[in-house]
C-alpha positions in Angstrom: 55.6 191.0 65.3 53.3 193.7 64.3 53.3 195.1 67.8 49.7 194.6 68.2 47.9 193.1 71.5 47.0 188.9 70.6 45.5 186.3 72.4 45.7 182.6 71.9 43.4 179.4 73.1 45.4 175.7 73.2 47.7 177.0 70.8 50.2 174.8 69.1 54.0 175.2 68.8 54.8 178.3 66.2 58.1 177.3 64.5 60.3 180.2 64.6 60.9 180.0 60.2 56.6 180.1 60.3 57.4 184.1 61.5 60.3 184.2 58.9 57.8 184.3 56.1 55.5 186.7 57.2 58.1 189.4 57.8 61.4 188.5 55.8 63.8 190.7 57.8 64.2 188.9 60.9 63.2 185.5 62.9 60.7 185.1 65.9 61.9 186.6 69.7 59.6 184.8 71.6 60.4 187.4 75.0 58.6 190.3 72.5 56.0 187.6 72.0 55.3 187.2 75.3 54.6 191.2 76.1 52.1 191.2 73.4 50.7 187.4 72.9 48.3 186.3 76.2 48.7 181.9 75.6 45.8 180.7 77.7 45.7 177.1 78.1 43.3 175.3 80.0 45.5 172.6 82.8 44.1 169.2 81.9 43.7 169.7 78.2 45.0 166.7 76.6 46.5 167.5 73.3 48.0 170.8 74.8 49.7 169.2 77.6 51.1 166.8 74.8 52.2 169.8 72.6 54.1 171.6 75.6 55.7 168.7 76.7 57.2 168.0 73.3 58.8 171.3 73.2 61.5 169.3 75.2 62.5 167.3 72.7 64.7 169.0 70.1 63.2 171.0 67.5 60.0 171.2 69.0 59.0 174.4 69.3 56.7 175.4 72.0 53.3 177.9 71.9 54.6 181.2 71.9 53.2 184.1 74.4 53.0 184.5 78.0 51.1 181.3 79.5 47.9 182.2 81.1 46.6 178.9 82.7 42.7 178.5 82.8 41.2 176.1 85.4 38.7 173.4 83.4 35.2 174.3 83.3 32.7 172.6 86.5 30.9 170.9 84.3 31.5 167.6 83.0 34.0 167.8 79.9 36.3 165.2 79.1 40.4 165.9 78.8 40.2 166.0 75.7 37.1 168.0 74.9 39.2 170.8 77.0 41.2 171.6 73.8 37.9 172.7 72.3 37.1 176.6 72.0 33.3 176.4 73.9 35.6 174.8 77.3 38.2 177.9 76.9 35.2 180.0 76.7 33.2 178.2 79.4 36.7 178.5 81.7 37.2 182.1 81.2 33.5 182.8 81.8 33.5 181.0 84.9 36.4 183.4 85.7 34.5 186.5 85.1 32.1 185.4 87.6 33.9 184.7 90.2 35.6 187.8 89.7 32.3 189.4 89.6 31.3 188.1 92.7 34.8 188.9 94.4 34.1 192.4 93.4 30.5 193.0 94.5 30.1 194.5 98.2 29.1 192.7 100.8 
């Protein structure tokens, strides 16, 4: 971990001897990951949901980072277009706005 902030869209497991070769002195601690890795996942997305779930099974490993769970776009895009970067984007857009709109005065 290079200490730096990170953020990740549908990500895939990261198998802890992945980090191992990057920086040779020590393994992956996934609870420093998750202070400095934002996971956003979109609920519905297919081949994410798959990927989480099979964390379960041993040897697995699961995305790392603290989960941030986006809510699929309004428009019409199937489960398993939500794994693609435009409906992240879309979902986090639609966010903005109706944060925007939360934020305006009345």
């Amino acid at each position: 971990m290079t200490g730096i902030k990170a953020s990740t869209q549908n990500s895939s497991g990261l198998h802890k001897n992945t980090m191992v070769r990057f920086d040779q002195t020590k393994p992956l601690d996934r609870e420093t990951a998750r202070k400095f890795v934002d996971a956003y996942r979109i609920d519905g997305a297919d081949k994410a949901e798959i990927l989480s779930s099979l964390n379960k099974i041993p040897g697995v490993p699961d995305a790392i980072g603290e989960p941030q769970k986006l809510v699929a776009p309004k428009e019409g895009v199937s489960r398993l277009a939500l794994h693609d970067i435009d409906a992240v984007i879309d979902s986090i857009e639609e966010r903005k706005t109706a944060d925007q709109q939360t934020l305006q005065p009345r």
